[in-house]
Backbone as a printed PyTorch tensor [residue, N CA C, xyz], in Angstrom:
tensor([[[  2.3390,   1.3320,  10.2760],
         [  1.4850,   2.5070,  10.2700],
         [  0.0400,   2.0350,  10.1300]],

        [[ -0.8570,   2.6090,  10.8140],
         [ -2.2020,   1.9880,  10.5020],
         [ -2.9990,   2.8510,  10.2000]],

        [[ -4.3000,   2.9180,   9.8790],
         [ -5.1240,   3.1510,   8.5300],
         [ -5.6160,   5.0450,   9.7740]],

        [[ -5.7140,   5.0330,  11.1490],
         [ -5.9980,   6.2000,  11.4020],
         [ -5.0400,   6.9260,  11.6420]],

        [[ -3.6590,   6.8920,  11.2050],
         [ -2.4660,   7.5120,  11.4140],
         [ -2.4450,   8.1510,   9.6510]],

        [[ -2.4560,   7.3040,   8.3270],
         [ -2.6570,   7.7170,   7.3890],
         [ -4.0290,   8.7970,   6.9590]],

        [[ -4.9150,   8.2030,   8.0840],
         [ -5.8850,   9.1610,   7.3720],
         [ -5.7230,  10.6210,   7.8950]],

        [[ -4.8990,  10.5500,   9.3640],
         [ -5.1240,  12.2480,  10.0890],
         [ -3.9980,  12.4010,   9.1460]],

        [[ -3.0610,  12.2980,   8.1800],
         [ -2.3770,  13.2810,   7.5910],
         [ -2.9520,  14.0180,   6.4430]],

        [[ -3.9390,  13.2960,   6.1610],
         [ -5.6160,  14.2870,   4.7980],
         [ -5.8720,  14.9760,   5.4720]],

        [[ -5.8640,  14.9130,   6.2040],
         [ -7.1780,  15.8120,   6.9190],
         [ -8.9560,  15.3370,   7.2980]],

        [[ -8.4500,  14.0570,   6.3310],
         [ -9.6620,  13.0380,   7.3360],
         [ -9.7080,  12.9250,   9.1520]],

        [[-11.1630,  12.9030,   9.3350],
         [-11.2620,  12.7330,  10.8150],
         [-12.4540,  12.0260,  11.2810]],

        [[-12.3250,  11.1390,  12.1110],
         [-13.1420,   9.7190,  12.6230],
         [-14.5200,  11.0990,  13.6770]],

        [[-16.0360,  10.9220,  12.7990],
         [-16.9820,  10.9940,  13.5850],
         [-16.6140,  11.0020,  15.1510]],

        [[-16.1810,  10.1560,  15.7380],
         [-15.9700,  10.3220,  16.5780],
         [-15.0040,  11.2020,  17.3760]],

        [[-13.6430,  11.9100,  16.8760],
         [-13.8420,  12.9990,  17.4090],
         [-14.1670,  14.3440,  17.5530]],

        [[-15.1570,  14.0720,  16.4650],
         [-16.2740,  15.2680,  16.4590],
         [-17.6420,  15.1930,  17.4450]],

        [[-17.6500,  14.0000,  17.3890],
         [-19.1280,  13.6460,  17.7890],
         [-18.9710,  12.1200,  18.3490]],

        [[-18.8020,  11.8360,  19.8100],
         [-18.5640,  10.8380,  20.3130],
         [-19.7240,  10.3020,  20.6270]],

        [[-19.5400,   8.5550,  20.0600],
         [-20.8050,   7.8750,  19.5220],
         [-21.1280,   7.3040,  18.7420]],

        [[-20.4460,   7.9460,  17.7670],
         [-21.0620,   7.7890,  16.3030],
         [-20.0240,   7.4140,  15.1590]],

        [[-20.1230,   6.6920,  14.3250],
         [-18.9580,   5.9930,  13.8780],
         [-19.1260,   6.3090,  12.4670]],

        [[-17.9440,   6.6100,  11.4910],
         [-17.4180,   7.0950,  10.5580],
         [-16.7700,   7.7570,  10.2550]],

        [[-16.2020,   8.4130,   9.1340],
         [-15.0300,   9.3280,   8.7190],
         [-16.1260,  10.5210,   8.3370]],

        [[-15.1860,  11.7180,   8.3940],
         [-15.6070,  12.7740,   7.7850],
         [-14.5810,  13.2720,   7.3400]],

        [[-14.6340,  14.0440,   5.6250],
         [-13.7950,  14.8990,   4.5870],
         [-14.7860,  15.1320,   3.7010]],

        [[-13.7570,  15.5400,   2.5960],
         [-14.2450,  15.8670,   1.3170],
         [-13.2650,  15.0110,   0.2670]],

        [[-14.0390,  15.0400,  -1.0370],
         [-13.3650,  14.2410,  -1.2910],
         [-11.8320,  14.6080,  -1.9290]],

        [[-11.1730,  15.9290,  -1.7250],
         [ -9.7210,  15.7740,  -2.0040],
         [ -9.5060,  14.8540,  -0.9880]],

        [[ -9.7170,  15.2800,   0.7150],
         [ -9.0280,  14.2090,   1.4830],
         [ -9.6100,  12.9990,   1.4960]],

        [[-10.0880,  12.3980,   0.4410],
         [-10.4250,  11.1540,   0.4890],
         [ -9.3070,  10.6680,  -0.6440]],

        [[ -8.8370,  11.3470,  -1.7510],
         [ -8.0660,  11.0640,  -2.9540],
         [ -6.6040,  10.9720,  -1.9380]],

        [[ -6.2090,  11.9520,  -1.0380],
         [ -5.0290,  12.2200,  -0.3240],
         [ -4.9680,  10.8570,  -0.0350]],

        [[ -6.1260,  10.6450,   0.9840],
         [ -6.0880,   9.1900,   1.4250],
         [ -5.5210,   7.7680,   0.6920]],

        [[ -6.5320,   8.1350,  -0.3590],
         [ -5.9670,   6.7540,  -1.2170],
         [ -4.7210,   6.8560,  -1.8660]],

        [[ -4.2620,   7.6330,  -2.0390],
         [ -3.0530,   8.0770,  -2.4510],
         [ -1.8620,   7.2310,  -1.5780]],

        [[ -2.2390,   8.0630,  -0.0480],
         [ -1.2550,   7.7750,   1.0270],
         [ -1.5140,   6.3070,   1.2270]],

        [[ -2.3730,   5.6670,   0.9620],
         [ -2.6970,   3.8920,   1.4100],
         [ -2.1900,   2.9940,   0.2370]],

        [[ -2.1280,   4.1010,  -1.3370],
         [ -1.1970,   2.8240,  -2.4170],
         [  0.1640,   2.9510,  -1.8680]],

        [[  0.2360,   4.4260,  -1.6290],
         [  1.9010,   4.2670,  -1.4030],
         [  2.8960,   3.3660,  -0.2990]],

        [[  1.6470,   3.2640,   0.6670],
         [  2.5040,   2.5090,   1.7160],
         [  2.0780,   1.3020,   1.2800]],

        [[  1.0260,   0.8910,   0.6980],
         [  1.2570,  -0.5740,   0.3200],
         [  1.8550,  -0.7890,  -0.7740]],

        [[  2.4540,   0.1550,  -1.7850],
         [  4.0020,  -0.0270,  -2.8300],
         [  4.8990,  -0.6380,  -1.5180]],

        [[  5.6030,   0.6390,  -0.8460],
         [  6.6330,   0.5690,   0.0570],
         [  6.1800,  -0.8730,   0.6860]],

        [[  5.4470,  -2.0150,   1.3480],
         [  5.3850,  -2.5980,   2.3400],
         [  6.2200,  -4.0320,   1.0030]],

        [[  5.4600,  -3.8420,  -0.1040],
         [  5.3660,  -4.6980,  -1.1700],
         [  6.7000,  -4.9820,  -1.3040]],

        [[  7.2760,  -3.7360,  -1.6020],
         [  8.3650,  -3.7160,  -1.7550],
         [  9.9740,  -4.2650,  -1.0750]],

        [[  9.3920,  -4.4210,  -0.1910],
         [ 10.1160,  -5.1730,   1.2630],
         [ 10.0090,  -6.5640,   0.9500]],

        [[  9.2520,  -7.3550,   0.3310],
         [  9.1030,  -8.5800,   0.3300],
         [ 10.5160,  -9.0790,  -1.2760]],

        [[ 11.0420, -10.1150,  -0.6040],
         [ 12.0570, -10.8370,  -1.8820],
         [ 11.2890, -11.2420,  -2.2430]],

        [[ 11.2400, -11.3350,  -3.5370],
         [ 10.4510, -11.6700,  -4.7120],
         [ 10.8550, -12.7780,  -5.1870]],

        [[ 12.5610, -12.4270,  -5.1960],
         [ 13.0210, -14.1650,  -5.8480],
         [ 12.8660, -14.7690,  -4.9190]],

        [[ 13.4100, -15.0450,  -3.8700],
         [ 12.9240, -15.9250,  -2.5670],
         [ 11.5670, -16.2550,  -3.0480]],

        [[ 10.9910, -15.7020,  -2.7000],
         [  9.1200, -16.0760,  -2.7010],
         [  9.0070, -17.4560,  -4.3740]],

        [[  9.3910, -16.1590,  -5.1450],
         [  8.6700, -17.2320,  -6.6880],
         [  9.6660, -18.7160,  -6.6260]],

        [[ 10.7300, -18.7300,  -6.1310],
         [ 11.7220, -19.8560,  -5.7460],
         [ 11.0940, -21.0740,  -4.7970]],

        [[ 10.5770, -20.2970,  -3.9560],
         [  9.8760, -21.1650,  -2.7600],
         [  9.0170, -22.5200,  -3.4940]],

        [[  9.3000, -23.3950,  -2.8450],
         [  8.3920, -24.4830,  -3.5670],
         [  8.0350, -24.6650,  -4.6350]],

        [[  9.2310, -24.2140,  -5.6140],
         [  9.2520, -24.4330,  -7.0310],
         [  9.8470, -24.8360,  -7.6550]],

        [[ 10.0230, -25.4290,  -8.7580],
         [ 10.8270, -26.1200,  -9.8870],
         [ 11.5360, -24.7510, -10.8660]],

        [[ 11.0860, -23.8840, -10.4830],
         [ 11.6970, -22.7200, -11.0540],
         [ 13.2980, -21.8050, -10.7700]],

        [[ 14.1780, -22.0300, -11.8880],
         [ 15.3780, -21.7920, -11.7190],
         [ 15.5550, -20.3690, -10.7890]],

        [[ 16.8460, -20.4320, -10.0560],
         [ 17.0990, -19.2200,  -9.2340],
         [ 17.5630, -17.8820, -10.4070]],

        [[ 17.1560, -18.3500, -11.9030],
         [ 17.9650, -17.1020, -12.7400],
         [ 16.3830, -16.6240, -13.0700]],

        [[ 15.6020, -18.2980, -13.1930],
         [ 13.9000, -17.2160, -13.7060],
         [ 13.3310, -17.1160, -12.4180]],

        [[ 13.3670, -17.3050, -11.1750],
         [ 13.0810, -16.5800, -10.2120],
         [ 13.7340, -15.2030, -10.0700]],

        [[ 15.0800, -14.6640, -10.3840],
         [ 15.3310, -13.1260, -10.0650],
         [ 14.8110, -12.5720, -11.0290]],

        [[ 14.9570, -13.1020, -12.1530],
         [ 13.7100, -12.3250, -13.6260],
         [ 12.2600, -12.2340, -12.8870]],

        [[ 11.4910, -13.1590, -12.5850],
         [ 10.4600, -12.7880, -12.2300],
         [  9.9090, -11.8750, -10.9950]],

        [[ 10.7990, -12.4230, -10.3450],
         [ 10.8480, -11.0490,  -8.6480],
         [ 11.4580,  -9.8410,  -9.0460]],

        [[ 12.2730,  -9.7210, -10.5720],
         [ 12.2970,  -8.1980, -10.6580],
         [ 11.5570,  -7.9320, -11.9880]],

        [[ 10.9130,  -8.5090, -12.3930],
         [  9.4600,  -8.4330, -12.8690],
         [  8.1980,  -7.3810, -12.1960]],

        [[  8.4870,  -8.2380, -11.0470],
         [  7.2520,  -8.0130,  -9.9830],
         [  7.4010,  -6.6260,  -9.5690]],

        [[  8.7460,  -6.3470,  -9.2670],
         [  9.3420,  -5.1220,  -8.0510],
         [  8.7860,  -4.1530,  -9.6390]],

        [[  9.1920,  -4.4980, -10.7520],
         [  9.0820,  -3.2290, -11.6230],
         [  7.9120,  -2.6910, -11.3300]],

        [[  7.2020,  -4.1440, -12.0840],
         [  5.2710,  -3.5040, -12.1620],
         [  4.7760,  -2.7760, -10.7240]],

        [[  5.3580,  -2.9380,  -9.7930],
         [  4.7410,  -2.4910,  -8.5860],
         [  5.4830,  -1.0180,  -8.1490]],

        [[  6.7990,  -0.7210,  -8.8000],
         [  7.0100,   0.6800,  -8.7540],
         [  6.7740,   1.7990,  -9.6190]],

        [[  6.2880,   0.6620, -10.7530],
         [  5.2680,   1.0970, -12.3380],
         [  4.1880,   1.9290, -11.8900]],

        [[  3.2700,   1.5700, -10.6890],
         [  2.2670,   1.8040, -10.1660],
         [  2.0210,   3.0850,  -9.4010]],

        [[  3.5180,   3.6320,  -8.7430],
         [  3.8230,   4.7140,  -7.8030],
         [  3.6940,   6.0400,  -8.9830]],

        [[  3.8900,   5.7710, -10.6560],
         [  3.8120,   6.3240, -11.4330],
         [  2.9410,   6.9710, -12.3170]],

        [[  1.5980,   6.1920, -12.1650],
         [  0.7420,   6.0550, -12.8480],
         [ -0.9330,   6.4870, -12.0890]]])
């Protein structure tokens, strides 16, 4: 999904197709909060896709039991975030 597909669901809209030429966004700022809203959430969700133990395992001396502790470490704090 990319950043002008998230923003037409605010109700943000690119200067340009208001006014072809001219470059920037136009809202207010609820649809600017909508926005950021909709841009943590998909970067939770993208985050979230990534193995964690794999990753902290990778090129490490670190056991495969404190690698799944720490990759579900990670997954917590980052669905901690969808909360807060």
């Amino acid at each position: 999904m990319n950043i002008y597909t998230l923003a037409s669901k605010t109700g943000l809209r690119t200067y340009q197709e208001q006014a072809p030429g001219i470059d920037g966004v136009v809202g207010n700022w609820e649809d600017l909060e909508k926005f950021a809203a909709l841009v943590a959430a998909h970067e939770r969700e993208e985050l979230e896709k990534i193995d964690w133990t794999a990753l902290m395992r990778k090129n490490s001396l670190v056991t495969w039991g404190d690698a799944q502790e720490l990759g579900d470490r990670v997954l917590a704090t980052i669905r901690a975030r969808g909360t807060t």
